[in-house]
N, CA, C and O of each residue as an XYZ file, in Angstrom:
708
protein
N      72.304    187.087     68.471
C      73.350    187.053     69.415
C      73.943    185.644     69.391
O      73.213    184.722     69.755
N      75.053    185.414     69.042
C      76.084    184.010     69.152
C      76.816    184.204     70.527
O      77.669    185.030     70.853
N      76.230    183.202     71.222
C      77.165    183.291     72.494
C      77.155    181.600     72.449
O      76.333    180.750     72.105
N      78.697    181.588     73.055
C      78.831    180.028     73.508
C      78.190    179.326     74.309
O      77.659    180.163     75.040
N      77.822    178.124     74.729
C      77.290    177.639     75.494
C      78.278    176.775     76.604
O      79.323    176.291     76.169
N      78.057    176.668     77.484
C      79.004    175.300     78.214
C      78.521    173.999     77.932
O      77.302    173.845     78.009
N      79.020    173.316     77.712
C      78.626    172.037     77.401
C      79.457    170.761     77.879
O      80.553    170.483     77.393
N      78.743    169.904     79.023
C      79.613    169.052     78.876
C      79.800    167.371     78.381
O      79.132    166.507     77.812
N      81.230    167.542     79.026
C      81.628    165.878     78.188
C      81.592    164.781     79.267
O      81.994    164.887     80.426
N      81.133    163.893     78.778
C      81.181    162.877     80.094
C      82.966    162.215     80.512
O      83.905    162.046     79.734
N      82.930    162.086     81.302
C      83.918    161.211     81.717
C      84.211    160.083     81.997
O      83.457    159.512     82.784
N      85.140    159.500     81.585
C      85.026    158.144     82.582
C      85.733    157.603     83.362
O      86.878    157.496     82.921
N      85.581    157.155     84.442
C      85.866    156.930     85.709
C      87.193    155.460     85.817
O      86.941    154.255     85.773
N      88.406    156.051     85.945
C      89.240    155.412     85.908
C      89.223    154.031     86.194
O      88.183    153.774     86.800
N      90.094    152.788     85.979
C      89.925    151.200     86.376
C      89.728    150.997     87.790
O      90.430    151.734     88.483
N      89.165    150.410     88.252
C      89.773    150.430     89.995
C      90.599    149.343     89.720
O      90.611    148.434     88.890
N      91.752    149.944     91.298
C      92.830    148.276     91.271
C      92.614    147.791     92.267
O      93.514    147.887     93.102
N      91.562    147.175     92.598
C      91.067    146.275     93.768
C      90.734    145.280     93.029
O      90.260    145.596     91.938
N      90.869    143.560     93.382
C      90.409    142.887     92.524
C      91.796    142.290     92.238
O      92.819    142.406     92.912
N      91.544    141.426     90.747
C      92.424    140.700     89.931
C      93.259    141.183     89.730
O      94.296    140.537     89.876
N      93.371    142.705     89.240
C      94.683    143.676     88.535
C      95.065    144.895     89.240
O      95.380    146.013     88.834
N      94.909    144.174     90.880
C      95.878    145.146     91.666
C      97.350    144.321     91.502
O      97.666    143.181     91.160
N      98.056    145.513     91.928
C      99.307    145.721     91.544
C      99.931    144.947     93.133
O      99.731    145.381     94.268
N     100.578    143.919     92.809
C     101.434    143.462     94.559
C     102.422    144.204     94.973
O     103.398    144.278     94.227
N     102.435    144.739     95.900
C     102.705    145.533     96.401
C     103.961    144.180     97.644
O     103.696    143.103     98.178
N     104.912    144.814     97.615
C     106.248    144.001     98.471
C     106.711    144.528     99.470
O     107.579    145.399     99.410
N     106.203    144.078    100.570
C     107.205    144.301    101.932
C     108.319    144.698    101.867
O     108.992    144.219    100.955
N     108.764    145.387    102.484
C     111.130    145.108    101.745
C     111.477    145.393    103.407
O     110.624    145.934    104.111
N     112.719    145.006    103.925
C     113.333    145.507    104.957
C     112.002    145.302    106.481
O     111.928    146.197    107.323
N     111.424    144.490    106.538
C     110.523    143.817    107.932
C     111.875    143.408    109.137
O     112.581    142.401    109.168
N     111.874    144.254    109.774
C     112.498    143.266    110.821
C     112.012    142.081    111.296
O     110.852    141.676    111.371
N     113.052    141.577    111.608
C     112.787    140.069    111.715
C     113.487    139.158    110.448
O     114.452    138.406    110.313
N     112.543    139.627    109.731
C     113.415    138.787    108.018
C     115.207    138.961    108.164
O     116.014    139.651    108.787
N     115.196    137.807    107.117
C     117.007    137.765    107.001
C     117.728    139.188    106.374
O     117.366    139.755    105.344
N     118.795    139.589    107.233
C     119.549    140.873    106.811
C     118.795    142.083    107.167
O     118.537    143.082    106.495
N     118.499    141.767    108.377
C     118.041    143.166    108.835
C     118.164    143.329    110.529
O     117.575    142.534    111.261
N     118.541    143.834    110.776
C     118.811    144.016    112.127
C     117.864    143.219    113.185
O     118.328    142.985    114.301
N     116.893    142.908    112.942
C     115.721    142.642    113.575
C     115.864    141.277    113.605
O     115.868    140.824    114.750
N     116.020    140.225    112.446
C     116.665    139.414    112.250
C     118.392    138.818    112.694
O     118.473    137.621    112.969
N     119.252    139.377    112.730
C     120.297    139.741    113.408
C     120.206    139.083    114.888
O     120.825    138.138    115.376
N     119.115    140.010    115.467
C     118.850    139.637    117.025
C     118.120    138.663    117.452
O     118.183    138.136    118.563
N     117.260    138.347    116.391
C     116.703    137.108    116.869
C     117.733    135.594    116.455
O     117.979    134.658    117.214
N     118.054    135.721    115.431
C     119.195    134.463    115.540
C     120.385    134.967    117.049
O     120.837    134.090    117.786
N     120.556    135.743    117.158
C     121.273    135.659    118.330
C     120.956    135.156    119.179
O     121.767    134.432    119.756
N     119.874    135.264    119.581
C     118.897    135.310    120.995
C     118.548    133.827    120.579
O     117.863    133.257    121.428
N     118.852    133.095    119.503
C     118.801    131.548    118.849
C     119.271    130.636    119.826
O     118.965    129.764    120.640
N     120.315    131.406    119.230
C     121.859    130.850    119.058
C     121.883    130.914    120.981
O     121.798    129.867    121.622
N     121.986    132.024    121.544
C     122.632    131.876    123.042
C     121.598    131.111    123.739
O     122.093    130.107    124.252
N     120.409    131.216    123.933
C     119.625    130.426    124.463
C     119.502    128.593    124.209
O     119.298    127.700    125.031
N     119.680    128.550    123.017
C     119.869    126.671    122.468
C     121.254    126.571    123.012
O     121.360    125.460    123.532
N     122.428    127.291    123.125
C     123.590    126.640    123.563
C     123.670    127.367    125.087
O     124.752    127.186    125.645
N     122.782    128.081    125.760
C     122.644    127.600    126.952
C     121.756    126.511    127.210
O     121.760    125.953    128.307
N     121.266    126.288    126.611
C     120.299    125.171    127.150
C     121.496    123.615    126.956
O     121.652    122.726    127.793
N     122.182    123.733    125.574
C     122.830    122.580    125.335
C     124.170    122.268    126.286
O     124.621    121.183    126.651
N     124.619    123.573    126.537
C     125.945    123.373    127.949
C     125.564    123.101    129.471
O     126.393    122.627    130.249
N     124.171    123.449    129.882
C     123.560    122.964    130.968
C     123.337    121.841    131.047
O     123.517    121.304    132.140
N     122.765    120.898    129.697
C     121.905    119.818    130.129
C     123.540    118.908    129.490
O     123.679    117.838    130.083
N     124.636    119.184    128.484
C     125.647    118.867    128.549
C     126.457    118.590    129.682
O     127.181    117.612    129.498
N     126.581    119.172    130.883
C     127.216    119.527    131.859
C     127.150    118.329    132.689
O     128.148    117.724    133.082
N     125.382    117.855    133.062
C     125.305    116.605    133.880
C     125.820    115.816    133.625
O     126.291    115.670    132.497
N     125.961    114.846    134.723
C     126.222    113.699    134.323
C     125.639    112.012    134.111
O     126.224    110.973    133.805
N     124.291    112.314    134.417
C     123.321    111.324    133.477
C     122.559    111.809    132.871
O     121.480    111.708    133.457
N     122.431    112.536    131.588
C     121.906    112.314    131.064
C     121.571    111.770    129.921
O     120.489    111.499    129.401
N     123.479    111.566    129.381
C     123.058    110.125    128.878
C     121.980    108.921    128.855
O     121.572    108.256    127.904
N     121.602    108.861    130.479
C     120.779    107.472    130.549
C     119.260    108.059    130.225
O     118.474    107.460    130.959
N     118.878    108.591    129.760
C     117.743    109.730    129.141
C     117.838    109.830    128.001
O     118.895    110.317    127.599
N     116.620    109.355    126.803
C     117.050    109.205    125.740
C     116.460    110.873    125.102
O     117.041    111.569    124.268
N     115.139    111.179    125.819
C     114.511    112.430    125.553
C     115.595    113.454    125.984
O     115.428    114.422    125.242
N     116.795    113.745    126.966
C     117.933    114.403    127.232
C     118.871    114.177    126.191
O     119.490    115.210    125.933
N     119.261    113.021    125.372
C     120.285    112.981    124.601
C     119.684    113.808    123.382
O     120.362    114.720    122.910
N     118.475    113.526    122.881
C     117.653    114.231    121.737
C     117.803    115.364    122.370
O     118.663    115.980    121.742
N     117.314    116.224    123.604
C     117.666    117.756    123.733
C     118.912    118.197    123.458
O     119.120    119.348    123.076
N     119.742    117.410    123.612
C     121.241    117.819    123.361
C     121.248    118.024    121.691
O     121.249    119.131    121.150
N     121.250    117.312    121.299
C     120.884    117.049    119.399
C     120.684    118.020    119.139
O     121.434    118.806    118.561
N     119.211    118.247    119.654
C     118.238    119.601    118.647
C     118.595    120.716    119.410
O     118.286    121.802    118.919
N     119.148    120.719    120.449
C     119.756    122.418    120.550
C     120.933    122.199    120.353
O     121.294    123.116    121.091
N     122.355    121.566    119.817
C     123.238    121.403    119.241
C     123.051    122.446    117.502
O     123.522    123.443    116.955
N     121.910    121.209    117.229
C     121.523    121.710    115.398
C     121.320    123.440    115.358
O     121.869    124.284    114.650
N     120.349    123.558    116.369
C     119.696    124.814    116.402
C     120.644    125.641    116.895
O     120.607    126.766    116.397
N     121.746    125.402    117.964
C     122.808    126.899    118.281
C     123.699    126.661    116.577
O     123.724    127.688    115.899
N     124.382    125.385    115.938
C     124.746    125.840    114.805
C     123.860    126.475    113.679
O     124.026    127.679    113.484
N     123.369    126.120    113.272
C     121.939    126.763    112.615
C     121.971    128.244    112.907
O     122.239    128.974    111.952
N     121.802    128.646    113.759
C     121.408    130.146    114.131
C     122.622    130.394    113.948
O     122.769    131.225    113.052
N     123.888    129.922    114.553
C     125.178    131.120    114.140
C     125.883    131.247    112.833
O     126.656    132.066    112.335
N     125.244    129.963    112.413
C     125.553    130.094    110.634
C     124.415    130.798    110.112
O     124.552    130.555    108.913
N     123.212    131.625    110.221
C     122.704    132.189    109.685
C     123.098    133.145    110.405
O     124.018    133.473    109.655
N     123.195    134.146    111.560
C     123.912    134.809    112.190
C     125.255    135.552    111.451
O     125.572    136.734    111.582
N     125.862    134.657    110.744
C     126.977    134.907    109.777
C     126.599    135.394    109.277
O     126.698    136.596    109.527
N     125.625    134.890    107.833
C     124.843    135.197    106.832
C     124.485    136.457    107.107
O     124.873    137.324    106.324
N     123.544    136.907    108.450
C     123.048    138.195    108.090
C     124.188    139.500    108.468
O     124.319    140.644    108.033
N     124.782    138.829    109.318
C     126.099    140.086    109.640
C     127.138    140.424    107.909
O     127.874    141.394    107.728
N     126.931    139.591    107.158
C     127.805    139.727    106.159
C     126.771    140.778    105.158
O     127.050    141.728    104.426
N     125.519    140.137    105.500
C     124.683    140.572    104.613
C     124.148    142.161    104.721
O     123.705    142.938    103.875
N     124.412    142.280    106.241
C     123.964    143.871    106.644
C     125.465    144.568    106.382
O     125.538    145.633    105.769
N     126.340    144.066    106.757
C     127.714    144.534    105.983
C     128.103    145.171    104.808
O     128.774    146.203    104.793
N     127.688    144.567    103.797
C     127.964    144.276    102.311
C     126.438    144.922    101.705
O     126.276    145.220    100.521
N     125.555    145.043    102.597
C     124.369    145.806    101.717
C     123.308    144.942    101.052
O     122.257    145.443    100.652
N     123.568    143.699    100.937
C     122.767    143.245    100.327
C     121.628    142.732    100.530
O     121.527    142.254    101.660
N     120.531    142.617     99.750
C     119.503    141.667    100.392
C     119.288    140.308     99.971
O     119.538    139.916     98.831
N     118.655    139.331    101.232
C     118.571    138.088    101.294
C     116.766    137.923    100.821
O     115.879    137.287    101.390
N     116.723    138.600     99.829
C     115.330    138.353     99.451
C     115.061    137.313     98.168
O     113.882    137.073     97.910
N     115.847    136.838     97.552
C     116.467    135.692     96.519
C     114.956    134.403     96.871
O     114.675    134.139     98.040
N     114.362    133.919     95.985
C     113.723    132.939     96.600
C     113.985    131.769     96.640
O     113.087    131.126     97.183
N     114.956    131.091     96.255
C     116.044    130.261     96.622
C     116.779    130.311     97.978
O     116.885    129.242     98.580
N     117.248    131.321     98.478
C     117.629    131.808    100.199
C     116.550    132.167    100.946
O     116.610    132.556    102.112
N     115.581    132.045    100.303
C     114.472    132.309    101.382
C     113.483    131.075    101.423
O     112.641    131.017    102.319
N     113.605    129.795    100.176
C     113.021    128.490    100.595
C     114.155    127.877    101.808
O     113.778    127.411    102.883
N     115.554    127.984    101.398
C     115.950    127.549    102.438
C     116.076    127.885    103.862
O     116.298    127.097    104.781
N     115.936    128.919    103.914
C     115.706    129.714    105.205
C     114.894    128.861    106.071
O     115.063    128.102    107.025
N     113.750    129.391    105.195
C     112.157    128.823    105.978
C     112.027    127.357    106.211
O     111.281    126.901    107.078
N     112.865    126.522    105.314
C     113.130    125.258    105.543
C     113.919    124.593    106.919
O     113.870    123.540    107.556
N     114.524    125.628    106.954
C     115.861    124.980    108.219
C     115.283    125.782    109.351
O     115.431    125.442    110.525
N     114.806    126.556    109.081
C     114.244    127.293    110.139
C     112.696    126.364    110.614
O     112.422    125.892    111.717
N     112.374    126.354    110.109
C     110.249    125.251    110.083
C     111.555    123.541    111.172
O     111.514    123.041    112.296
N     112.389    123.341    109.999
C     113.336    122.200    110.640
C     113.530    122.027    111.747
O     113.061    121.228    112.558
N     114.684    123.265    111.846
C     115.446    123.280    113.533
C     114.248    123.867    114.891
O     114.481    123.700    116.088
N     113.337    124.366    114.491
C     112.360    124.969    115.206
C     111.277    123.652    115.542
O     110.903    123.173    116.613
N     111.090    123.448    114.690
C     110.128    121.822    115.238
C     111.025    120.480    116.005
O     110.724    119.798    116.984
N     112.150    120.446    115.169
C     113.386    119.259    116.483
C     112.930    120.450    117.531
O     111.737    120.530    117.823
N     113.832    121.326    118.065
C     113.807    122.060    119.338
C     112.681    121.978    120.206
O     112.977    121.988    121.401
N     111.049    121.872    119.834
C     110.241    122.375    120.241
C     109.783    120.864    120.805
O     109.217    120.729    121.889
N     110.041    119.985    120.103
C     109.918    118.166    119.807
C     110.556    117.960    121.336
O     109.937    117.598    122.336
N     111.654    118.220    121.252
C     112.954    117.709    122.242
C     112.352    118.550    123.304
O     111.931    117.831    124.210
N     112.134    119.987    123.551
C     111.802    120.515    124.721
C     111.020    119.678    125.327
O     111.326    118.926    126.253
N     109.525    119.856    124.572
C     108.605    118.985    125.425
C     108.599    117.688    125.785
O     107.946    117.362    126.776
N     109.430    116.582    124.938
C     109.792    115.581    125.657
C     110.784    115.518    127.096
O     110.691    114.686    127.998
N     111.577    116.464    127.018
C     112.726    116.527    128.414
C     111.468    117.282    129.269
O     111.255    116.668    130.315
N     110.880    118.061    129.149
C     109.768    118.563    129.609
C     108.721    117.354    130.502
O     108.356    117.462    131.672
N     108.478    116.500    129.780
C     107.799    115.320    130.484
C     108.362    114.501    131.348
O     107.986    114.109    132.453
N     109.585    114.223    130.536
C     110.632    113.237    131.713
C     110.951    114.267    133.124
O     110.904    113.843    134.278
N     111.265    115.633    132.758
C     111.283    116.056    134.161
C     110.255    116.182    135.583
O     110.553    116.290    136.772
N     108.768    116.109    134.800
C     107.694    116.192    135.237
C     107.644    115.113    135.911
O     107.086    115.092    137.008
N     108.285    113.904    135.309
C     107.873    112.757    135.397
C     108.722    112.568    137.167
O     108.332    112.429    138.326
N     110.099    112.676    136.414
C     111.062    112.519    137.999
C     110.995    113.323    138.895
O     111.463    113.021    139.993
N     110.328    114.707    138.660
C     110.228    115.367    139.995
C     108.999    115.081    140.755
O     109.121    114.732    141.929
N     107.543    115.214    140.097
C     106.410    115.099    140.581
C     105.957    113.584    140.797
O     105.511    113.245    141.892
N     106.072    112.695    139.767
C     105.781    111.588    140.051
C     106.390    110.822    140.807
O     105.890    110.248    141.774
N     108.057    110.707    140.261
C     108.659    109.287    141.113
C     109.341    110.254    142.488
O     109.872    109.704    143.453
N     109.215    111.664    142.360
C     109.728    112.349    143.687
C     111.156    111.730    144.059
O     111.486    110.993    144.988
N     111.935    112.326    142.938
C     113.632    111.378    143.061
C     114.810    112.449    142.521
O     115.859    112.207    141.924
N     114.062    114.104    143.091
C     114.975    114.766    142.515
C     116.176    114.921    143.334
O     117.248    115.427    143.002
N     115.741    114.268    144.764
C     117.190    114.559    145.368
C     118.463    113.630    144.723
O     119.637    113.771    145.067
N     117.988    112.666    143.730
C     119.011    111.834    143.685
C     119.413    112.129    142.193
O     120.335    111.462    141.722
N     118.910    112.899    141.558
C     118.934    113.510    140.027
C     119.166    115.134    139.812
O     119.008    115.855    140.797
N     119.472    115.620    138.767
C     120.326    117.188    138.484
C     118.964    117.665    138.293
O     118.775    118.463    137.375
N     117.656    117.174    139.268
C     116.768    118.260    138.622
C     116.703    119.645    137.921
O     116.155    119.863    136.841
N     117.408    120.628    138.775
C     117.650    122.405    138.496
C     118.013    122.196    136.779
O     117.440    122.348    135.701
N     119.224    121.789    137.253
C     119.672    121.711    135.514
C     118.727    120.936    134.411
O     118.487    121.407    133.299
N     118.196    119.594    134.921
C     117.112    119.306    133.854
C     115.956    120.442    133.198
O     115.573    120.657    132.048
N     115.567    121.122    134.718
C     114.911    122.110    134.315
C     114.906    123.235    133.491
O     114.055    123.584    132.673
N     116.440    123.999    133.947
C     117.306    124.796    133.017
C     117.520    124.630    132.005
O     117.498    125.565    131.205
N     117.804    123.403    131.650
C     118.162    123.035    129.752
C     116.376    123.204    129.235
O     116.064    123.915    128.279
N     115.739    122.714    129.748
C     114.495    122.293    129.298
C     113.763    123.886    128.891
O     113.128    124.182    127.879
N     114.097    124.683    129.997
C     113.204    126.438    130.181
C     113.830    127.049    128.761
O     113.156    127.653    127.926
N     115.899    126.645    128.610
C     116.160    127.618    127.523
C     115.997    127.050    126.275
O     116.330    127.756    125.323
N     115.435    125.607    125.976
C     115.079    124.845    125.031
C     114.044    125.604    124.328
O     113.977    126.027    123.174
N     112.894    125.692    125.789
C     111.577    126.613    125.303
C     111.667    127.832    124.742
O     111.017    128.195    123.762
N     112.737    128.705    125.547
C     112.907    129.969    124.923
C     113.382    130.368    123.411
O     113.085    131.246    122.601
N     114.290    129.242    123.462
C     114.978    129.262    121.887
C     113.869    128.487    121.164
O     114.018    128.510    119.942
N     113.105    128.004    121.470
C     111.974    127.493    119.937
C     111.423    129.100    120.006
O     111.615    129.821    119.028
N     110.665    129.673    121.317
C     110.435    130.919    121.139
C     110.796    131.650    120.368
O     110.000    132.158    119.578
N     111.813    131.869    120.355
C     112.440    132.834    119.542
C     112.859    132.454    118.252
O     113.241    133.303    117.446
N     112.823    131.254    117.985
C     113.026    130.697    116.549
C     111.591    130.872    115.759
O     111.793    131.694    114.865
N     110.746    130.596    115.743
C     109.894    130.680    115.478
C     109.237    132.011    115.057
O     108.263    131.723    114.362
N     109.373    133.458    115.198
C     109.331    134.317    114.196
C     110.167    134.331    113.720
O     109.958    135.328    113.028
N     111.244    133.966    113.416
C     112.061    133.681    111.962
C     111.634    132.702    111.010
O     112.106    132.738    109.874
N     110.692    131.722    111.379
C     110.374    130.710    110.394
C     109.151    131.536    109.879
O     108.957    131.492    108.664
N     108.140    132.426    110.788
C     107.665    133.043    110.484
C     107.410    134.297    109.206
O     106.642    134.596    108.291
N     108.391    134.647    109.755
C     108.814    135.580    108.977
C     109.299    134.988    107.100
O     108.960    135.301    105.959
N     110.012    134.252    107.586
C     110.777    133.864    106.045
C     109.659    133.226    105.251
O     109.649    133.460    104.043
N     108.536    132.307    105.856
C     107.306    131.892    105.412
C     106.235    132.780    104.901
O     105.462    132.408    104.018
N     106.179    134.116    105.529
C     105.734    135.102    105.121
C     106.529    135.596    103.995
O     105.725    135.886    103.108
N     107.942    135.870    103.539
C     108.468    136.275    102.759
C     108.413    135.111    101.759
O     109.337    135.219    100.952
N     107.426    133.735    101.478
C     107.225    133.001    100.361
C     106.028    133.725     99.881
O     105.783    134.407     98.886
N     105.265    133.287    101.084
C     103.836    133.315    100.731
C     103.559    134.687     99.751
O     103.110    134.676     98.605
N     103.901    135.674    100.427
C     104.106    136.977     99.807
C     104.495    137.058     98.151
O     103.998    137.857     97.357
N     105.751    135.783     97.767
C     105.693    136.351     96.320
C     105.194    135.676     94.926
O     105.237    136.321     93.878
């Protein structure tokens, strides 16, 4: 009697890609990052908060004699232009379709962004101290724009806030490639 047998063949067990010769795998479209809606809103939310902060503490009238007030003026000056010129950038960019994933537009990004986000954050907490200083210590706010010192100083904070996942973000979009 000839009958077949089953017989088998070994196999072998495919590469794994964990390790050295996994494949990188790319984020695309993160809100937050440049040209994406998410991004969009946070330079907005930049932009209105640093130039409220810069038309409030603009508005007084000493703070000229404040050198940590003239620097808040500066770095939320830089930072409301900054944000509405990237603001541009991404409205053209969600417009037109394209992406700002280039790593050339994304060193500079993260550059001006790491930049204007550290002045802002610099300048807050110094107007931050001087206010501390004239309200609590020398107790002389009746004779000074305290509210408004305060006001420039709160939307100073908010706009590093909010600057700061964008530097985030675009730093993540280095590291990543």
């Amino acid at each position: 009697m000839n009958v077949s047998h089953a017989s088998v063949h070994p196999v072998e067990d495919p590469p794994t890609t964990e390790g050295a010769n996994a494949p990188r795998v790319r984020v695309k479209d993160v809100q937050g990052m440049p040209a994406t809606l998410g991004g969009l809103a946070l330079r907005f939310f930049q932009f209105l908060f640093a130039a409220a902060g810069l038309c409030v503490m603009a508005t007084t009238s000493d703070f000229p004699s404040v050198t940590a007030f003239c620097y808040l003026v500066a770095a939320t000056g830089l930072q409301s232009l900054w944000s509405f010129s990237l603001a541009v950038v991404d409205i053209y960019a969600l417009l037109v379709g394209r992406s700002l994933q280039n790593y050339r537009v994304a060193v500079f990004f993260a550059m001006g962004d790491g930049i204007t986000s550290t002045l802002t954050f610099a300048a807050a907490c110094a107007s931050a101290g001087i206010t501390v200083l004239i309200d609590n210590d020398l107790s002389s706010c009746s004779q000074n724009h305290c509210a408004q010192f305060e006001t420039a100083t709160a939307m100073a904070f908010i706009s590093w806030f909010v600057a700061l996942p964008s530097f985030l973000f675009n730093f993540w979009s280095l590291a990543s490639r």
